[in-house]
C-alpha angles and dihedrals in degrees: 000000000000120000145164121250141162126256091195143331112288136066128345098272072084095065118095141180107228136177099259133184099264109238129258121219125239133207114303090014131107129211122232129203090208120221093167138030131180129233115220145166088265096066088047076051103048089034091053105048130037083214095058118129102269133075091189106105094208109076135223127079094204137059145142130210135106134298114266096184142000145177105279082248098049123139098221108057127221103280100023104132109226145168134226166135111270126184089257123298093099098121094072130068098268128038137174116240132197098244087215085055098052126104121205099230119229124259096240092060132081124224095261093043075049096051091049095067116056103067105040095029095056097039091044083056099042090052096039100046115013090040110023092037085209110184133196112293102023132117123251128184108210108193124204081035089180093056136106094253098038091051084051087050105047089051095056094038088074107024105050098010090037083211135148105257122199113192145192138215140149099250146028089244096067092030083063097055096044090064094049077060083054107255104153102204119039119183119183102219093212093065103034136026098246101219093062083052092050096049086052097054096047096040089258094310090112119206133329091210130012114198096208112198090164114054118192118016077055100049098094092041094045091052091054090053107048117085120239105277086027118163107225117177115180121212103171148024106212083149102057131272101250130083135195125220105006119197109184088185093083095056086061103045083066091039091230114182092211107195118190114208147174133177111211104066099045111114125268090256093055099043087049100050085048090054094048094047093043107050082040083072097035106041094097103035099052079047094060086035091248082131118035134176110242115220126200101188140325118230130194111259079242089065099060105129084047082057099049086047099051087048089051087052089061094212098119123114108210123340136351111213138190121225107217112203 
């Protein structure tokens, strides 16, 4: 079978399609014959280091396709077409797949609309509801609005947490379409410094829960926006890993319960109970198109490197997926 591989560590002229054993499934896994696969921060992650989370050498966590084979006492049967999150090889025309982990796709989305849900929308619900706890009636900052994780989340913020959802984002562009997905205040952070929009916004309470994709440049921003008491779980580090000056003081004085977080290397238990409890919530709304996966552009499994590239210019709105012949 084809898959994508890297040559070494570094940018995305590494990485190669190359002719690969095509994988056996084990008790209590599926095998997919994969149609659509997903490109996220991970695979820059794992492109990029030698010392990324996956041992797998095939990259991509999430895919969608049918089943190609199965335990006789499976509950997914062959050719059903499912979604899901895979430990790596996604990136390849057949992947295994834990059976607890798939998704029967429904029937009104395609494979690539498919391909665009498991991993933001799992990690936008994990964050939203198992971490950040948000209820009915708070405020939560969602920051990269116009990603693939911040259009996830939006969309849950005021479907299933029926909250008032301020977001950021870089340009107009993306800030318009974040409020078609429902956010009610959208600041564009190069225009504006988004705390002072977000006090504004709250009457100078500041934020019941902050989604943080960018880490440092935003610490001291973020800490003025968040209320006393305020949840803040951090994903991602876009703006680097390091602060200066640090004064925790000032974490304690508004009592912040800060919780660093990030999907990919949780364990497969973990990654399966969140699969069941979450599409036990969606089903029904992906299915009326209350939630829908938003997706930025397809390319063909040939273009990866154009893919990675498009994803490392960060001027997608929603997800970048890759089309498998």
């Amino acid at each position: 079978m084809k898959a994508v591989t890297v040559k070494q560590p570094g940018g995305s002229e590494q990485l190669q399609i190359v002719e690969y054993e095509k994988p056996t499934h084990k008790d209590g896994e599926l095998l997919i014959k994969v149609k659509a696969a997903a490109v996220n921060r991970t695979d820059i992650v794992n492109r990029q280091s030698s010392s990324g989370y996956l041992k797998n050498p095939i990259l991509g966590i999430e895919v969608a396709g049918i089943v190609e084979s199965a335990d006789a006492d499976a509950k997914i049967p062959v050719g059903t077409r499912v979604m899901g999150l895979v430990n790596g090889g996604g990136y390849a025309e057949y992947v295994v797949m834990p059976d607890e982990r798939a998704i029967v796709i429904p029937e009104n989305l395609s494979f690539e609309e498919a391909a665009a849900i498991p991993e933001v929308f799992l990690t936008a619900y994990q964050t939203l509801f198992w971490i950040g706890q948000l209820r009915a009636g708070e405020t939560v900052l969602i920051h990269a609005g116009g990603s693939g994780v911040g259009t996830a989340a939006i969309q849950l913020a005021k479907q299933l947490g029926q909250a008032k959802v301020i977001t950021t984002a870089g340009s107009n562009k993306k800030l318009d379409f974040c409020q078609s997905l429902g956010a009610d205040i959208c600041i564009n952070y190069k225009e504006q410094n988004f705390d002072e929009g977000v006090l504004n916004a709250t009457e100078n309470q500041g934020v019941d829960l902050i989604l943080d994709f960018v880490g440092a440049s935003y610490w001291s921003k973020n800490l003025a926006s968040i209320k006393i008491d305020g949840r803040w779980v951090l994903i991602g580090i876009l703006g680097g890993a390091e602060i200066e000056k640090l004064n925790l003081m000032d974490v304690i004085l508004k009592r912040v319960q800060l919780t660093g977080t990030l999907l990919t290397p949780r364990s497969d238990e973990y990654k399966a109970e969140l699969t069941t409890e979450f599409f036990s919530k969606t089903e029904e709304l992906f299915r009326s198109n209350k939630l829908r996966p938003i997706i930025d552009r397809v390319f063909p499994f040939e273009q990866i490197q154009q893919a990675h590239e498009h994803m490392e210019s960060n001027k997608n709105i929603g997800k970048i997926i890759l089309k498998v012949n």
